[in-house]
C-alpha positions in Angstrom: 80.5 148.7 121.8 76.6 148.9 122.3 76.2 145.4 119.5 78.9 143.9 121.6 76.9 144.6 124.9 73.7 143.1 123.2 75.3 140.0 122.2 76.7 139.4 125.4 73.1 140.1 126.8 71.8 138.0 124.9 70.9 134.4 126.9 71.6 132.3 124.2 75.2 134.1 123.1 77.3 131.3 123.8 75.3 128.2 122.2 75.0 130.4 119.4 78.9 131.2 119.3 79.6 127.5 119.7 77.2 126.6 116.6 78.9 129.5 114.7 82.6 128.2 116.1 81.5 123.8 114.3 79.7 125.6 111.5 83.0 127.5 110.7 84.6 123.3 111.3 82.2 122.0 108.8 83.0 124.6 105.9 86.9 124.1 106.6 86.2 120.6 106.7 84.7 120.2 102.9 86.9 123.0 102.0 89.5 120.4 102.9 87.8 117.8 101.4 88.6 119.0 97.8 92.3 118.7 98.5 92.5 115.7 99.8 92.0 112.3 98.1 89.2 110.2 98.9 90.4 106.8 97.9 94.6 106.7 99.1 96.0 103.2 97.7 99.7 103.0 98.5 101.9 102.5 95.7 105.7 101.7 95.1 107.0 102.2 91.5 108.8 99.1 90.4 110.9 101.5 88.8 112.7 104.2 90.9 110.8 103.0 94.2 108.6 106.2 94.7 106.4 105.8 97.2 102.8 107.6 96.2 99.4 107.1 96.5 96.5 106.2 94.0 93.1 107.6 94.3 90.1 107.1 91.8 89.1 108.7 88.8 85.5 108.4 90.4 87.5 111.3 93.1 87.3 113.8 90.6 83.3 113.0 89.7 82.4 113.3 92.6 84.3 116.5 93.6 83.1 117.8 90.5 79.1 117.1 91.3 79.4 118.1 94.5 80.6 121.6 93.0 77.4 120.9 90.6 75.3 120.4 93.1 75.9 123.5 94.7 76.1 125.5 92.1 72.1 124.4 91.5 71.2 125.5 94.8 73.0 128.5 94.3 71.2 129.4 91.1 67.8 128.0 92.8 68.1 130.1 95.6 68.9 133.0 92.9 65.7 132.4 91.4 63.1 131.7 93.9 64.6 134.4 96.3 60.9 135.8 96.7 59.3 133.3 97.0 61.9 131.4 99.5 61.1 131.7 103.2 64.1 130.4 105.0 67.7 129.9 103.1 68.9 127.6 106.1 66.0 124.8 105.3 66.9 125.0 101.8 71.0 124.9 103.1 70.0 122.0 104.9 68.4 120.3 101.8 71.8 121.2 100.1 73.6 119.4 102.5 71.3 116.3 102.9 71.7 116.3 98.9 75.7 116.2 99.0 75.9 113.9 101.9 74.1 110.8 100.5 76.3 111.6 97.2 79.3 111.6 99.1 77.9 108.4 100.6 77.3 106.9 97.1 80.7 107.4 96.2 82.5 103.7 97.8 79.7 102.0 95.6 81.0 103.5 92.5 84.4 103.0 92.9 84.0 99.4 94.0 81.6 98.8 91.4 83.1 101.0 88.5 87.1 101.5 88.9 88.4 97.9 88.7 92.1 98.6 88.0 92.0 100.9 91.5 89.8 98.6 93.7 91.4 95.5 92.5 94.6 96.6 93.2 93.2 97.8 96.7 91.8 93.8 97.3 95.1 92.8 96.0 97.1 94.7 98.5 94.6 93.6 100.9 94.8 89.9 100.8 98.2 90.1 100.4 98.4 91.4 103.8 95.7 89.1 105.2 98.0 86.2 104.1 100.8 87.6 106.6 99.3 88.5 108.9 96.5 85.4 109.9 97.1 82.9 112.3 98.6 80.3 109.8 99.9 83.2 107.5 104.2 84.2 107.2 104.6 86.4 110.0 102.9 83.9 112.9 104.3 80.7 111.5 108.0 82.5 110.8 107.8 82.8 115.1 106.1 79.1 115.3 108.7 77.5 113.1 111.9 79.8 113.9 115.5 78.5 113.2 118.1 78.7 115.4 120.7 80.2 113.2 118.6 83.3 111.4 115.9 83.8 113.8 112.9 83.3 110.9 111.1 80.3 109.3 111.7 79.8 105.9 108.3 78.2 105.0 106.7 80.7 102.9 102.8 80.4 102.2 101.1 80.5 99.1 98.8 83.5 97.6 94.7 82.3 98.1 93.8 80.4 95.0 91.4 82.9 94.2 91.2 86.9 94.3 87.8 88.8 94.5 87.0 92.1 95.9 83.3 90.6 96.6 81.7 87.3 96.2 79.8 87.3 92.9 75.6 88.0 93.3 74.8 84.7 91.9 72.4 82.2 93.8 70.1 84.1 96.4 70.5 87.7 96.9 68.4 87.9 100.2 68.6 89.4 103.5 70.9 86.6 104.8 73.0 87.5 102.2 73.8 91.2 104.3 77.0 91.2 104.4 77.8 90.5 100.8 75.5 93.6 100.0 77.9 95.7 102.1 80.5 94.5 99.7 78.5 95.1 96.6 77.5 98.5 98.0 81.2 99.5 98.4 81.9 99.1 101.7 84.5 96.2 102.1 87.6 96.0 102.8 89.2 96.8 100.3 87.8 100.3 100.1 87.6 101.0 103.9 91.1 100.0 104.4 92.1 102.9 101.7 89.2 105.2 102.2 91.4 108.9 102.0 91.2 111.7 104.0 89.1 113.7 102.1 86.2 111.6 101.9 86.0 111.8 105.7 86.9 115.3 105.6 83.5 115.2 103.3 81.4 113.6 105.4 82.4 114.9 108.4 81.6 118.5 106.7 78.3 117.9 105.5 77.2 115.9 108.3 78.7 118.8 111.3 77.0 121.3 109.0 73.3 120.0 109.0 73.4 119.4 113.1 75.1 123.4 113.2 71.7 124.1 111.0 69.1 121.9 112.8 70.7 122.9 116.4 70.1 127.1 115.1 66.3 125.9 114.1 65.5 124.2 117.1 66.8 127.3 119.2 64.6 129.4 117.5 61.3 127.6 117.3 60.9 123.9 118.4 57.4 123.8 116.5 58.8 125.3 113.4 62.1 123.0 113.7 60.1 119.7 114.0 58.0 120.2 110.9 61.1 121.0 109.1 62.4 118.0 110.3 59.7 116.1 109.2 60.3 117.0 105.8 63.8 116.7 105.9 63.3 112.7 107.1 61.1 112.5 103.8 63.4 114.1 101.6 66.6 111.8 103.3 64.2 108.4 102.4 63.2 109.8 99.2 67.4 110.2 98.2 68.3 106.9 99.8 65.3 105.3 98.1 66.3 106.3 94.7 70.6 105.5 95.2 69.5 102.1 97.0 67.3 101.2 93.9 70.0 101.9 91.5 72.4 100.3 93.4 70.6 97.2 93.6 69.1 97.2 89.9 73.3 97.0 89.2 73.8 94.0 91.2 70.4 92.7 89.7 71.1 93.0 86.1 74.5 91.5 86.9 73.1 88.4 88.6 70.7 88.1 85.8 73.3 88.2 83.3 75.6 85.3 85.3 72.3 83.1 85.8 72.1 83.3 81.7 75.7 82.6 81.3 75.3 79.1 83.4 72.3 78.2 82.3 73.9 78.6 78.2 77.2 76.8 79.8 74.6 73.9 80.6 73.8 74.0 77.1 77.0 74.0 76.0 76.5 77.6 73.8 79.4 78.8 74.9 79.7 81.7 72.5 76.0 83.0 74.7 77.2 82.3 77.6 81.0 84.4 77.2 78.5 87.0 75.7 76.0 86.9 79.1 79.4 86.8 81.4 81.1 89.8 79.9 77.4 91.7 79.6 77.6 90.6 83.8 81.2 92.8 83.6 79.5 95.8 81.8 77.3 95.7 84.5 79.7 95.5 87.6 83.1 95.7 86.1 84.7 95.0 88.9 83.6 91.4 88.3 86.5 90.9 86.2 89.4 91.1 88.9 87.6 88.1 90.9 89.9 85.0 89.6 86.8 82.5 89.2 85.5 84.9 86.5 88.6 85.3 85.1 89.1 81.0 84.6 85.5 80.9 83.4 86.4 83.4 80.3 89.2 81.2 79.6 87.4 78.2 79.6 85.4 79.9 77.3 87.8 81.1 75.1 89.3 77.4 74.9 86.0 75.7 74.1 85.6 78.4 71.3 89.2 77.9 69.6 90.6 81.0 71.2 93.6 79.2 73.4 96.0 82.3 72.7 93.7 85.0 74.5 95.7 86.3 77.8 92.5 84.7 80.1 92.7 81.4 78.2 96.0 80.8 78.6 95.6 81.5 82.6 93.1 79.4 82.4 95.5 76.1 80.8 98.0 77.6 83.8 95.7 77.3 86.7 94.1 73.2 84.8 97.8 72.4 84.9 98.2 73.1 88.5 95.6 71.2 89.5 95.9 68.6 87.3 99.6 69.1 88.8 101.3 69.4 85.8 103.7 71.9 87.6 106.6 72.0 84.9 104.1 72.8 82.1 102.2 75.6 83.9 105.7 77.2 84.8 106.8 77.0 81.2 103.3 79.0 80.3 103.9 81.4 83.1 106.9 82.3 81.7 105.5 82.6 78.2 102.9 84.6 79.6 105.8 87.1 81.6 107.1 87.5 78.2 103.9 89.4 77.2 102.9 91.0 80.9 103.1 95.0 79.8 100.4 94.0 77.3 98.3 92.5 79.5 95.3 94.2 80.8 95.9 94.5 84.7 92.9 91.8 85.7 95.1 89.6 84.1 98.7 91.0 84.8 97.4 91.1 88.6 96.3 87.4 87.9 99.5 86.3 86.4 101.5 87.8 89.3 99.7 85.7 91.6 100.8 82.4 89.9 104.4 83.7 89.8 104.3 84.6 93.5 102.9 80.3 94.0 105.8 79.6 91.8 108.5 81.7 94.1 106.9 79.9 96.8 107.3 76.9 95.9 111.0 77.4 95.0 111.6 79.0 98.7 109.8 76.4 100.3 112.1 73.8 98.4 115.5 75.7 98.8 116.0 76.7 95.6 117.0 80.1 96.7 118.5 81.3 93.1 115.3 80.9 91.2 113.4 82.2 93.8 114.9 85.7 93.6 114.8 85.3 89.9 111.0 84.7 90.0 110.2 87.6 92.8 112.4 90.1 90.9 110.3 89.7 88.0 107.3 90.5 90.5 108.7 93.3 91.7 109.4 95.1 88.8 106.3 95.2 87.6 104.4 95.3 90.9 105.0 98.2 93.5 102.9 96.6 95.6 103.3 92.9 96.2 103.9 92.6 99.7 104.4 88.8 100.0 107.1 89.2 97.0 108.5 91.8 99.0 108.7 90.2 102.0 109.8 87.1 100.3 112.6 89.1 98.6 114.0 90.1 102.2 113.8 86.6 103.6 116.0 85.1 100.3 118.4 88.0 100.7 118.9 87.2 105.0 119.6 83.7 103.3 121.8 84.5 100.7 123.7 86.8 103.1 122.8 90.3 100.5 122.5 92.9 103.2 122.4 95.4 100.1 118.9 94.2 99.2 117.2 93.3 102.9 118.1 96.7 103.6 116.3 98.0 100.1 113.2 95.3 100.8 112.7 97.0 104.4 112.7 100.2 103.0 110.1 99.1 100.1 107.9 97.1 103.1 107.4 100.9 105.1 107.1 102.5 102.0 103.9 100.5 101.2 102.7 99.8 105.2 102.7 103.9 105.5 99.1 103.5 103.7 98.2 100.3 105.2 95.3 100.9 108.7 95.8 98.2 109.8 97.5 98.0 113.1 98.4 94.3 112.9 100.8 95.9 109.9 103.1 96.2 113.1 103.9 92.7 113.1 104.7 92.8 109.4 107.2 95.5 110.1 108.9 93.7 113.6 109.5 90.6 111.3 111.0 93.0 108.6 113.4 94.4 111.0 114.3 91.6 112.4 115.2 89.9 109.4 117.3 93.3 108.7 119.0 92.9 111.9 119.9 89.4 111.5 121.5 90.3 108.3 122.9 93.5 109.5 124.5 91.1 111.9 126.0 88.5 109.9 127.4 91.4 108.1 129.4 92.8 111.1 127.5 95.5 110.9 126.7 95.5 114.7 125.5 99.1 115.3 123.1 99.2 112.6 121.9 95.5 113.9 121.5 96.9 117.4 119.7 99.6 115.8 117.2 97.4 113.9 116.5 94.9 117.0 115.2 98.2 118.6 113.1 99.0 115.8 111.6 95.5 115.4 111.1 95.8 119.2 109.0 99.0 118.4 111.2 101.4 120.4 
């Protein structure tokens, strides 16, 4: 009773309760952190239609040297306990230390983890392509039919995937937003980034104001020198995760300069060497299509025309060179061999299938349409435009069975998606459900699907 009367007695009681009440936030919030994944990349088995997410193996590195991290200043702490005049400025340290590796963590995965990022730029652009101005979902309302309520002009898959432009030419400050790419933060990690990476930050971050806010309280002298030094120490961690960042991007642009100056040559045995050292550097390189042609082109100058890139190299010379008939034939070949792929070049080899699909929509060729986009979709969960495709073909070819199961499969994948313009994505999906829901007789469940598409 008497401590409980001296607390309340005290001026300062309730800023002191409030910075207890967000320091108790910020330890809840890393606690949380750990079970939670930092990278969540929707995913639809091709299989049994799961839904699930993907995170990166880069998660668990990070989680695990964040644990290291503290388990140093836990044993540091131990061992200069005499000598040690304040555990909250080394606490703060300890958090300065874990935040800028949290914040190190979308330059990893971007950089390192090409299967997971690619698939994230992938998903990505897919989405981009329905949703744009000239993409499916705007031009299905611009070029609408009477009878089904939906265009049937289907647009093609960019002719080239990257989840950055590659750092060749000038790397300068004009070049800004390209080092926000390179440094992880693009798209295609901020429109996956998981809960528990916020949850991280968010923790760390709350947890160093709860610390400065108690300092300054106590002694504004004693809290600005301290503050000093923790400014120096914050420069001193960026400085030394900027310069390896940026040696990575300049080893890898050193490496592509070499590989077109030996293609000028025409050594092109030095100059696959210099592009696939470029890789080592920043694998993530290889899931950008342009790299992926130039290896081929490689491999076909060198007598290697059977390698996986070589032969999607001969696919993509035949299409422009508009040999259609012949690249189809060696996209089939290549579909033959797809599980054996590696997945830049499965991902890759989707993508012409998807132009081929297109092409067949676009040209009413319904049959070999759905052929073509079944063969997409069982090996890719998540290719939206195939998805979406799939649904359109089945409102045409009056299969209610499968626009209802290509619905489903379009909210499995869109419950991952930020996006909000994913909205439209879904009104056009129900609607097409409707529509077939409709010409089935099925007028309930048509009603039913209008409202949905309507967002009620």
């Amino acid at each position: 009773m008497i401590r409980l009367k001296s607390i309340v007695s005290d001026p300062d009681w309730l800023p002191k309760a409030v910075n207890f009440l967000f320091a108790v936030i910020a330890f809840l919030s890393v606690g949380f952190s750990f079970l939670n994944p930092w990278y969540a990349l929707p995913y639809v088995s091709g299989v049994d239609h799961a839904w699930g997410t993907h995170d990166s193996i880069y998660t668990i590195y990070f989680k695990v040297a964040l644990v290291a991290v503290t388990l140093g200043f836990v044993w540091w702490g131990y061992w200069m306990r005499r000598r040690i005049q304040s555990y909250g400025a080394m606490m703060l340290r300890y958090g300065l230390c874990c935040l800028v590796l949290i914040l190190w963590f979308p330059t990893w995965l971007t950089v390192r983890d090409a299967d997971v990022i690619g698939d994230g730029a992938w998903l990505q652009q897919q989405h981009d392509t329905l949703t744009w101005l000239g993409g499916d979902i705007y031009r299905a309302h611009a070029e609408r039919s009477v009878e089904l309520g939906t265009g049937v002009n289907a647009q093609d898959p960019p002719e080239r995937l990257a989840v950055y432009r590659p750092p060749i030419g000038s790397l300068g400050i004009h070049r800004i937003n390209d080092w926000l790419w390179w440094l992880g933060y693009g798209p295609a990690f901020t429109q996956f980034v998981g809960k528990g990476w916020f949850y991280a930050v968010a923790g760390y971050a709350l947890g160093c104001i709860c610390l400065c806010g108690f300092y300054w309280r106590r002694s504004v002298l004693g809290a600005r020198h301290l503050f000093r030094q923790l400014v120096i120490l914050l420069f001193f961690l960026f400085l030394c995760v900027g310069c390896i960042s940026v040696a990575v991007v300049g080893c890898a642009r050193c490496a592509m300069v070499k590989s077109e100056a030996s293609t000028a040559r025409g050594d092109y045995q030095q100059a696959r060497d210099h592009l696939r050292k470029a890789i080592r550097y920043m694998p993530s390189l290889g899931c950008d299509s342009g790299v992926i042609r130039q290896l081929g082109y490689f491999d076909v100058q060198l007598d290697e025309a059977d390698s996986d890139v070589a032969l999607l190299y001969q696919v993509f010379w035949f299409e422009q060179q508009g040999y259609y008939g012949r690249a189809r034939k060696l996209v089939s070949r290549l579909a033959e061999r797809k599980g054996e792929m590696n997945r830049e070049c499965g991902r890759e080899l989707t993508r012409h299938q998807l132009r081929i699909a297109v092409n067949y929509i676009n040209s009413g060729r319904y049959q070999l349409a759905i052929l073509h986009l079944d063969q997409i979709l069982e090996h890719d969960g998540n290719a939206l435009q195939a998805c979406f495709h799939q649904q359109l073909m089945a409102l045409q070819t009056d299969d209610v069975g499968r626009n209802r199961q290509m619905n489903s499969r379009l909210r499995a994948i869109y419950q991952g998606v930020k996006s909000k313009n994913k909205r439209g994505v879904m009104a056009a999906s129900w609607w097409m459900l409707a529509q077939g829901e409709m010409k089935a007789g099925n007028e309930v469940e048509a009603w039913e699907a209008r409202k949905k598409s309507k967002g009620q």
